[in-house]
C-alpha positions as CSV (number, residue, x, y, z in Angstrom):
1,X,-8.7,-17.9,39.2
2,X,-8.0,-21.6,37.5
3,X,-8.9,-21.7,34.2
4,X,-7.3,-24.2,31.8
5,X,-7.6,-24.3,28.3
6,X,-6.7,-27.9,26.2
7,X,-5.7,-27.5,23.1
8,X,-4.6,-29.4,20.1
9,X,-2.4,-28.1,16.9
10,X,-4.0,-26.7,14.2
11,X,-3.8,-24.8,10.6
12,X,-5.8,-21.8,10.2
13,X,-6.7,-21.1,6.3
14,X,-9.0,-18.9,4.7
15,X,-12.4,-19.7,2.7
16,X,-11.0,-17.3,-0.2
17,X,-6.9,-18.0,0.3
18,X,-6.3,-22.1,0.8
19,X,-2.8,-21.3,0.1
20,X,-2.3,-19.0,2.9
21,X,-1.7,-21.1,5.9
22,X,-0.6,-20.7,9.6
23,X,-0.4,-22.8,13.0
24,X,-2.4,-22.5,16.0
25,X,-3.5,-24.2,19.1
26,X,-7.4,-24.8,19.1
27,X,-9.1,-24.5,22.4
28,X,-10.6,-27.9,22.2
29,X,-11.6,-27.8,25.8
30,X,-12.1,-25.6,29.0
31,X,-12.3,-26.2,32.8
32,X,-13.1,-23.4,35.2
33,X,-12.6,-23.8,39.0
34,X,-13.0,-20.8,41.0
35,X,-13.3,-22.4,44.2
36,X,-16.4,-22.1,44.4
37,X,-17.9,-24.3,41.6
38,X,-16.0,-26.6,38.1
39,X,-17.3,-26.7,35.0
40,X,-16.1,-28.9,32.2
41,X,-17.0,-27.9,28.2
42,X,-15.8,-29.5,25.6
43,X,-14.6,-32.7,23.7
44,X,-13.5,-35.6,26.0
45,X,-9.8,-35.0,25.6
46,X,-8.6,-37.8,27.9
47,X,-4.1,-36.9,27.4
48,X,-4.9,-35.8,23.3
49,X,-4.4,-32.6,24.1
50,X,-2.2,-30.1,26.1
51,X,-3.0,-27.9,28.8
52,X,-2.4,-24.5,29.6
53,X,-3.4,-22.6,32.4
54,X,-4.6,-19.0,32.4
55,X,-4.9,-16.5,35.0
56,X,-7.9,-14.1,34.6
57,X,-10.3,-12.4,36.4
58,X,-13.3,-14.1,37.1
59,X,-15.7,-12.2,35.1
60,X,-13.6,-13.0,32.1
61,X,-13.3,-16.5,32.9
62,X,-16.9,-16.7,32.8
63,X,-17.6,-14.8,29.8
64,X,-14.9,-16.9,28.2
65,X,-16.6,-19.9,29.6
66,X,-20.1,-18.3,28.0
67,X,-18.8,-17.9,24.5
68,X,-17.5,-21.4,24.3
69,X,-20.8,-23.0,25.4
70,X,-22.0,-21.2,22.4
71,X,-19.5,-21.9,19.7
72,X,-20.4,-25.9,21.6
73,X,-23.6,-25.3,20.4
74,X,-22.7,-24.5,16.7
75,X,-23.9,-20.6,17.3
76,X,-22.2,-18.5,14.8
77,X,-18.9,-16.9,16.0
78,X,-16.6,-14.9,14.6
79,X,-13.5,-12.9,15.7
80,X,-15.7,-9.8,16.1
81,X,-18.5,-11.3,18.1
82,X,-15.9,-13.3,20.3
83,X,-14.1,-10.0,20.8
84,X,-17.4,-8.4,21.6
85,X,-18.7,-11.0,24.2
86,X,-15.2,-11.0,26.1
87,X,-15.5,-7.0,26.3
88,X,-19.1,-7.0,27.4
89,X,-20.2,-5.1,24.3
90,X,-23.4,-6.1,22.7
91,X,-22.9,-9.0,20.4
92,X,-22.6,-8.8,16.7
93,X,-20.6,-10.5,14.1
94,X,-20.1,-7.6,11.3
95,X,-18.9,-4.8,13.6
96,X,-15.1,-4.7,15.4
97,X,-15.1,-3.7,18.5
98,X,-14.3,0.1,18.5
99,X,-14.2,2.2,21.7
100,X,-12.1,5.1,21.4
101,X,-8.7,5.7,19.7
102,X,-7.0,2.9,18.7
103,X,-3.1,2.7,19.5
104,X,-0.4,0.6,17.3
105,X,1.8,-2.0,19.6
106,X,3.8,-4.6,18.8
107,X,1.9,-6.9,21.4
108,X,-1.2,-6.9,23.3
109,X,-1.4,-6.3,27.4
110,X,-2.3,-9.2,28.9
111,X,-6.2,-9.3,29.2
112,X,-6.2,-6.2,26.2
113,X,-8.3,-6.4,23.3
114,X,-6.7,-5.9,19.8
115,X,-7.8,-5.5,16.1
116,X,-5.8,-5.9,13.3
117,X,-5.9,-3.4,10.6
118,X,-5.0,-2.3,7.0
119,X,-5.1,1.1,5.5
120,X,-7.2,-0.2,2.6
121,X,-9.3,-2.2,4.2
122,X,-10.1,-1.4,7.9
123,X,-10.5,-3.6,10.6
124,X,-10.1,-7.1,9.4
125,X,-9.5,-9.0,12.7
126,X,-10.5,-8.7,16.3
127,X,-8.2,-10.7,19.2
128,X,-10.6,-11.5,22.3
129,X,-8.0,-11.5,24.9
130,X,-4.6,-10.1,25.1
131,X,-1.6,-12.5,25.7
132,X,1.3,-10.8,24.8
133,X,3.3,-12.2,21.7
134,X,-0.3,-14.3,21.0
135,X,-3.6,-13.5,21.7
136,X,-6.8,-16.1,22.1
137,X,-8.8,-15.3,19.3
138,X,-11.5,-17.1,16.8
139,X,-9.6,-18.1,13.9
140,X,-11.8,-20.0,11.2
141,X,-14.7,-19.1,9.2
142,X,-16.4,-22.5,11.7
143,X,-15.9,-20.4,14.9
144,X,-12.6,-22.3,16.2
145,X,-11.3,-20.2,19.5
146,X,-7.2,-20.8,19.2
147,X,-4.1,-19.0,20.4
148,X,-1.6,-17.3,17.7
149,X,0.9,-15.5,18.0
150,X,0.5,-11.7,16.6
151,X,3.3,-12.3,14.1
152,X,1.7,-15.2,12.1
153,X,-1.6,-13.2,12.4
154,X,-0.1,-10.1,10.8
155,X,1.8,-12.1,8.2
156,X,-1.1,-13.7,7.1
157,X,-3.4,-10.3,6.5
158,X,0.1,-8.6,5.0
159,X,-0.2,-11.5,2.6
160,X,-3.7,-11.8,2.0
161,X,-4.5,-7.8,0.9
162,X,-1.1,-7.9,-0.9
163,X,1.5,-6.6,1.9
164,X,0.4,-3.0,2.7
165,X,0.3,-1.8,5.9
166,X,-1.2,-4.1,8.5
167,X,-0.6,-2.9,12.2
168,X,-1.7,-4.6,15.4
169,X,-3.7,-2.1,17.5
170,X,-4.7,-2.2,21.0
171,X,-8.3,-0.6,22.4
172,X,-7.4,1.9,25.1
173,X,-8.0,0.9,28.6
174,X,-9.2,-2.9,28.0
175,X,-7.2,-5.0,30.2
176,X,-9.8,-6.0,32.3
177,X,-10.3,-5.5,36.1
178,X,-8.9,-7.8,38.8
């Protein structure tokens, strides 16, 4: 399956935290070939932006295809929701994905869903699709789909609910199917 993603540099900050700041590449741009049919979304990129190829099973590909058409569109999208849609799980923008017991890792499978959570506070971030060190993820309050790595990610929360315990945890069983 061909799927590439163009991206651009970006800063992710928080509505309620300016001062907390990381980088990430935003998916400014995808184009899906799976031999069968292309499809182009996004802003003309023409060289602005890099490219980066991504293997994934063709049901993902779409669904990742389906959710950028939507944040295109100016729907409302969150990590949760974008986390949802890639999983199949009905849609929602307040509720993580949760599907059994949830196990602490370092780094996410490739194609595994992830949350990242606090002791205090829950769930406060869902990552769509596993990548190892970095996951592809939403990661502004406007619904911008990037790539981050997990470190930066976890950083961030540790610093934004005052450095307590903030682990990366993987959903059992969700790297998808070939």
């Amino acid at each position: 399956m061909n799927l590439v993603a163009f991206t651009q540099p970006a800063m992710f900050f928080h509505k309620n935290s300016g001062r907390l700041t990381y980088p990430y590449e935003r998916v400014v741009g995808l184009w899906f070939n799976d031999g069968v049919s292309a499809e182009y979304i996004g802003a003309p990129v023409y060289g602005k932006a890099a490219e980066r190829s991504l293997a994934m099973p063709r049901k993902i590909a779409q669904r990742l295809m389906g959710v950028f058409h939507k944040i295109e569109a100016g729907e409302s999208m969150n990590c949760h929701r974008f986390t949802r849609e890639m999983a199949a799980m009905p849609s929602a923008l307040e509720s993580p994905p949760i599907e059994g017991e949830l196990v602490r890792v370092n780094e996410l499978e490739e194609g595994a869903i992830g949350v990242v959570g606090t002791a205090w506070h829950g769930i406060v971030h869902s990552i769509g699709y596993g990548l190892g060190t970095e996951g592809l993820q939403v990661l502004s309050d406007a619904g911008e789909l990037g790539f981050a790595p997990h470190q930066l990610v976890l950083e961030f929360h540790r610093l934004l609910f005052g450095y307590g315990d903030v682990g990366l945890y993987q959903l059992p069983a969700t790297a998808p199917p070939e």
